[in-house]
C-alpha positions as CSV (number, residue, x, y, z in Angstrom):
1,X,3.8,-26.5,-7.3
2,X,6.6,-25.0,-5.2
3,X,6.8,-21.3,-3.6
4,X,10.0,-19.8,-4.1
5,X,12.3,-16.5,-2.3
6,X,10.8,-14.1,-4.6
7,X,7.5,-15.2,-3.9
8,X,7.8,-15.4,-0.4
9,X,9.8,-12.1,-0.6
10,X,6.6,-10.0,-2.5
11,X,3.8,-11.6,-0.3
12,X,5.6,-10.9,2.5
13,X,5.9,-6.8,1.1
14,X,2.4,-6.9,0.5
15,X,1.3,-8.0,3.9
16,X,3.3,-5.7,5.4
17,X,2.3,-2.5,3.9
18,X,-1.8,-4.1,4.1
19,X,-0.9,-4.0,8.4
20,X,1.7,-1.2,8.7
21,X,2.2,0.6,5.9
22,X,5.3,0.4,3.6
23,X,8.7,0.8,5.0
24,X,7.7,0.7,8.7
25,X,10.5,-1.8,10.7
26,X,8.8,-4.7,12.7
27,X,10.1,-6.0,15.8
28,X,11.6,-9.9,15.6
29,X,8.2,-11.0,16.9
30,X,6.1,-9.3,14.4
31,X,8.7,-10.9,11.3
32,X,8.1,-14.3,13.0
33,X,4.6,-13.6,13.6
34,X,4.1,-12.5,9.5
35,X,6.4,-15.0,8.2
36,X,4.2,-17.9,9.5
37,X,1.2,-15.8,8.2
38,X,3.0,-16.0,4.9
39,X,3.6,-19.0,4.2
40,X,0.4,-20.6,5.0
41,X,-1.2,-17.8,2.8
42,X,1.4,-18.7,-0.1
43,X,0.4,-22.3,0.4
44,X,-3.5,-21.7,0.4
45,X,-3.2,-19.2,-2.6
46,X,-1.3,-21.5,-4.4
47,X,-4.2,-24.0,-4.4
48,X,-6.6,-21.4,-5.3
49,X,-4.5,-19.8,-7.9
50,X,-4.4,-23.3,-9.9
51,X,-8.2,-23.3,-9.4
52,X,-8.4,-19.9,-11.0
53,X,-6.7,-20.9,-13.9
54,X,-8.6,-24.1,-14.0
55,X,-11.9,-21.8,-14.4
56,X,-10.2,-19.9,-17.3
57,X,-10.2,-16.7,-15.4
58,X,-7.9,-13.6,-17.0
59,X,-6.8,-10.7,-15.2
60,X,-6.6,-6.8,-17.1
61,X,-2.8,-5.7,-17.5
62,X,-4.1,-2.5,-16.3
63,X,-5.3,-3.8,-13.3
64,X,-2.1,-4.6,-12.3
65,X,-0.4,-1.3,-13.5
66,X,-3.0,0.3,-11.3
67,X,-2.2,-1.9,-8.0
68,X,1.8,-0.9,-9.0
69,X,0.9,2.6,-8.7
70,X,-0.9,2.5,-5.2
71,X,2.2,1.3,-4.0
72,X,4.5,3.8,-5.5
73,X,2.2,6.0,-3.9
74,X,3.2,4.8,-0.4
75,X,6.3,6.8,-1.1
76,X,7.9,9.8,-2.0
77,X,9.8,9.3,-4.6
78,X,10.6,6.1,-7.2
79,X,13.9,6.6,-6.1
80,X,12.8,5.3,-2.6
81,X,10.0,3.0,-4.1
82,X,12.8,1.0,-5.6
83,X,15.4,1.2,-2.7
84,X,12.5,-0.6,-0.5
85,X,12.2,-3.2,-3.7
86,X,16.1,-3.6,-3.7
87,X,16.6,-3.6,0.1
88,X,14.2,-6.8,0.2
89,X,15.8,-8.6,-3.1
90,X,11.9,-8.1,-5.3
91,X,12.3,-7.4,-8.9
92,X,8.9,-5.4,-9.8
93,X,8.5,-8.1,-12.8
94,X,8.3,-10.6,-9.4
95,X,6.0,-8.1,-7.7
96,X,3.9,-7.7,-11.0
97,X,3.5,-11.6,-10.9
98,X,2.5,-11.6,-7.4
99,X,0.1,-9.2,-7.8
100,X,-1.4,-10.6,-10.8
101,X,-1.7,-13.9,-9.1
102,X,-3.6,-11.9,-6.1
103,X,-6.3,-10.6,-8.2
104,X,-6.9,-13.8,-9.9
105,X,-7.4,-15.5,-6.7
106,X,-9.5,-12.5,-5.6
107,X,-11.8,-12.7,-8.8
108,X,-12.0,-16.7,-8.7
109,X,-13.5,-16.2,-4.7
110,X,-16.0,-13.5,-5.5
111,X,-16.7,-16.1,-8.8
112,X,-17.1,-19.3,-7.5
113,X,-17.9,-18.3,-3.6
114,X,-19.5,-14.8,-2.8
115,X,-22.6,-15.5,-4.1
116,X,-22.9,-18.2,-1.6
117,X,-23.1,-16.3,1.3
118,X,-25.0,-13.8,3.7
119,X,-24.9,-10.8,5.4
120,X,-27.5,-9.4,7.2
121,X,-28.6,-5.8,8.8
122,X,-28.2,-7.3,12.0
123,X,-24.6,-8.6,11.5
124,X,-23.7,-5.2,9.5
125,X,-24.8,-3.1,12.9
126,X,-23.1,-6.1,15.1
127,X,-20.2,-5.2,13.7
128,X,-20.4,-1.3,13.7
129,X,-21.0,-1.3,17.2
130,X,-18.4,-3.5,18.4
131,X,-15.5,-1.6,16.3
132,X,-16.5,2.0,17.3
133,X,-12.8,3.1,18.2
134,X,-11.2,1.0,15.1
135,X,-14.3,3.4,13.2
136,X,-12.6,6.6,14.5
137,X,-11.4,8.9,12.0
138,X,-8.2,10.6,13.3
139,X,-6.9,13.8,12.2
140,X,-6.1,13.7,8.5
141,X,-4.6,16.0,6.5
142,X,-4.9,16.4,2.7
143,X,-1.2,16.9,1.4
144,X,0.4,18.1,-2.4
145,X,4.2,17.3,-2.5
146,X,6.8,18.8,-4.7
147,X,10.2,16.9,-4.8
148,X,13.2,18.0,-6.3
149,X,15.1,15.1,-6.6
150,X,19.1,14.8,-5.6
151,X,19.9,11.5,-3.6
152,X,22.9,10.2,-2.0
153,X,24.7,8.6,-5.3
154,X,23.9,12.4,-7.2
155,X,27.2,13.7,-8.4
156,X,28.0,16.2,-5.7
157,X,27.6,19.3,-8.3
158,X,23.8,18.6,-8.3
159,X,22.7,19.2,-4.6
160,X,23.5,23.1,-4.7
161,X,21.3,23.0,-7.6
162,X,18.3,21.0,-6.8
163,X,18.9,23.3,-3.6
164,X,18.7,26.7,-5.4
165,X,15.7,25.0,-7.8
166,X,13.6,24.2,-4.9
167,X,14.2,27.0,-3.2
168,X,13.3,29.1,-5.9
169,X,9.8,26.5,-6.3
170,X,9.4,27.8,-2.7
171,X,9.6,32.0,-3.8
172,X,7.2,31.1,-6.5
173,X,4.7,29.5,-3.8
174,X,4.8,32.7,-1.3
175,X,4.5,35.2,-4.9
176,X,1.1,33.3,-5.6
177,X,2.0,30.7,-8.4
178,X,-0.2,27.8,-8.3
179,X,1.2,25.1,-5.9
180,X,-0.6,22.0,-8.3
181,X,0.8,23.9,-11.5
182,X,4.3,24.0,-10.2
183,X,4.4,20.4,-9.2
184,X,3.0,19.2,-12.8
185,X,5.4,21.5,-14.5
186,X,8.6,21.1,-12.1
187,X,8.2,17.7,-9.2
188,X,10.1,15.2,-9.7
189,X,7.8,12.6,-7.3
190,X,5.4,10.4,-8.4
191,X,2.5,12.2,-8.0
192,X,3.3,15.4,-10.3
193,X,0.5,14.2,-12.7
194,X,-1.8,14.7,-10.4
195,X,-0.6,17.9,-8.9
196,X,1.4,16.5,-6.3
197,X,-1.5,15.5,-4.5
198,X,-0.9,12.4,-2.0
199,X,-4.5,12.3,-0.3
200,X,-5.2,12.2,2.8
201,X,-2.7,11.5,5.5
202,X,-2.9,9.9,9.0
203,X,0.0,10.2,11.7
204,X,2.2,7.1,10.9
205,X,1.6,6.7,7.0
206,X,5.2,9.4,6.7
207,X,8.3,9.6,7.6
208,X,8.4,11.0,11.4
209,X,10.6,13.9,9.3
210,X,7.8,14.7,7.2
211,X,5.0,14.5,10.0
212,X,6.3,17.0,12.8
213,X,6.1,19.7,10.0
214,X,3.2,18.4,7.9
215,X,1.1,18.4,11.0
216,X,2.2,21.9,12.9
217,X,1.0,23.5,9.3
218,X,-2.5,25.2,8.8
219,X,-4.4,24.8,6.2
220,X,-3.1,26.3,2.6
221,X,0.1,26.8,4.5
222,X,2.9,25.8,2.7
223,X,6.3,24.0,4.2
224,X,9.7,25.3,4.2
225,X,12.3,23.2,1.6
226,X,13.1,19.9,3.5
227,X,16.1,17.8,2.5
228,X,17.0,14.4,2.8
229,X,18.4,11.7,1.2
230,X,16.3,11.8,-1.6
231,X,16.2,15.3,-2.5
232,X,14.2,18.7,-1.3
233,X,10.9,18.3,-0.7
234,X,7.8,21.4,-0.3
235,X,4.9,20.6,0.9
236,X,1.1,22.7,1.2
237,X,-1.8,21.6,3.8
238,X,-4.8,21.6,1.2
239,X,-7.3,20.8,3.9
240,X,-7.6,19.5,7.4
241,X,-10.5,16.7,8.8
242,X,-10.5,16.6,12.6
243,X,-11.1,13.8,14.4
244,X,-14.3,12.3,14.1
245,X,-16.1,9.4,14.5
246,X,-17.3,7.5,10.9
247,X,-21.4,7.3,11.0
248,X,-22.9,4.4,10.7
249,X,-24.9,5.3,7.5
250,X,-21.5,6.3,6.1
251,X,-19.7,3.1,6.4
252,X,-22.7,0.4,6.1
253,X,-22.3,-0.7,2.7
254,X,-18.4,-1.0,3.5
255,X,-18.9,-2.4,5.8
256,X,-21.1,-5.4,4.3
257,X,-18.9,-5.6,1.5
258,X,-16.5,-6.3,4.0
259,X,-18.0,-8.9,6.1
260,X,-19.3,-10.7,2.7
261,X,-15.4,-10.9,1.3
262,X,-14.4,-12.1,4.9
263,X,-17.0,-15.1,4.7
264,X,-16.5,-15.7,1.1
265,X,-12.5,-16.1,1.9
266,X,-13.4,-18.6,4.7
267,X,-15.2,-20.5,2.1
268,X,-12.6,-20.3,-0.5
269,X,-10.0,-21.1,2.7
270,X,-11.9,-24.3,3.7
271,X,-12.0,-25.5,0.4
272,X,-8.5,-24.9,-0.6
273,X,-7.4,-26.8,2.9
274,X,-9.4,-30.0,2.0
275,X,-8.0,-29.7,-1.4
276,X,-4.7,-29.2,0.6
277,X,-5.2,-32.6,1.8
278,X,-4.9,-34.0,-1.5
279,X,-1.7,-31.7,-3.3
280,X,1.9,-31.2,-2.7
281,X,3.3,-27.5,-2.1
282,X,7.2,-27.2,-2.1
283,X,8.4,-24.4,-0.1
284,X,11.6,-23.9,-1.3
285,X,12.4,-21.0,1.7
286,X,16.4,-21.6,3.4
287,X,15.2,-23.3,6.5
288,X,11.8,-23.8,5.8
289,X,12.1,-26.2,2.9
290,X,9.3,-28.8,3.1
291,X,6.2,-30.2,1.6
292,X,3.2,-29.2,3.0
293,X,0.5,-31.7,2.5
């Protein structure tokens, strides 16, 4: 089996937005750093991806429209969704495989090798206790987004009107009209089905642009029109969560689930490397071509 670009390409977008969020730069030693984590992750998943087909397993096309989604979520607009996706040279029909490939590998390990292992109260508090500040909630804020959409290759006719649209958006907001209503009825982002709603947001997970408003805003308090190179962008505060720290009732079961994935992925990792031992994998990468054995 051989691991091409595209692959390497997608995994590598996937790890990056798992560890720092979509779109974030990384120094030179952080892209050396995760292009070695890649590779041997392409290799190992390889192996247990021809398992998983071996065992028959089938994955849900919505499954993988959902996973699609949560990543267009990770930006403001599709616009800059597939900018990121051109920028690094990923088709989304190469993504979509990727992905698909991930959550076969992920049902064949809970298959075939979480049932095999443990996790006890003991190890569940052990691990509570020794991650207290990575268990502090920061400051979140819960965010709707209208967009009014007019990037950089718009005719130059349409900015003074996306301009006067979203400004008028904005008159409607400080008259009283329903901020979810107007972004179903007039957004342009991603997320105008759901009202505009984009969760709950940390510092880091926006563009610094969007945060040094975003966070000087009280709750229900709605933004002035931002442009940029995208479009014009309104946003409202629909609640705040100060910081905090996660209580232990609160995140137990997570955390269990979490330590039993993380065991069962050793097992599934310690298998695949002895089956390793026995297969080829081409890595057909410029300057990394090789076979791993």
């Amino acid at each position: 089996a051989a691991i091409t670009m595209d692959e390497f390409n997608g995994e590598t977008l996937l790890v990056q937005r798992s560890v720092l969020g979509m779109g974030k730069p990384l120094t030179c030693a952080q892209i050396a750093s995760l292009q070695k984590e890649v590779i041997e992750s392409l290799i190992r998943r390889e192996i247990l991806h021809q398992e998983s087909r071996k065992a028959g397993i089938k994955i849900d096309k919505k499954d993988i429209t959902k996973e699609i989604d949560a990543i267009k979520k990770q930006f403001l607009s599709d616009a800059a969704y597939k900018n990121e996706l051109s920028r690094r040279n990923l088709p989304e029909d190469t993504l979509r495989a990727q992905l698909e490939r991930n959550l076969l590998i992920q049902k064949y390990v809970e298959q075939q090798f979480l049932k095999k292992v443990k996790v006890t109260d003991a190890d569940v508090m052990a691990y509570y206790e020794s991650h207290l500040a990575a268990l502090k909630q920061p400051l979140q804020v819960r965010v709707s987004h209208i967009l009014i959409q007019s990037d950089s290759k718009s005719e130059a006719s349409r900015k003074p009107e996306a301009r006067r649209k979203a400004e008028q958006i904005l008159k409607d907001l400080k008259d009283g009209r329903d901020f979810r209503t107007l972004a179903r009825e007039q957004s342009d982002g991603p997320t105008r089905t759901s009202g505009g709603d984009l969760g709950y947001v940390g510092r880091g997970q926006l563009e610094k642009q969007f945060e040094s408003v975003i966070f000087n805003l009280k709750k229900d308090e709605i933004s002035d029109v931002i442009e940029t190179d995208y479009g014009y962008h309104i946003f409202k505060v629909m609640d705040i969560k100060p910081e905090s720290i996660v209580a232990y009732d609160n995140v137990k079961e997570q955390i269990k689930q979490l330590l039993l994935q993380d065991k069962a992925k050793k097992e599934a990792d310690e298998y695949a490397r002895k089956l390793r031992e026995k297969s080829a994998v081409k890595i057909l990468l410029p300057e990394l071509t090789q076979t791993k054995r």
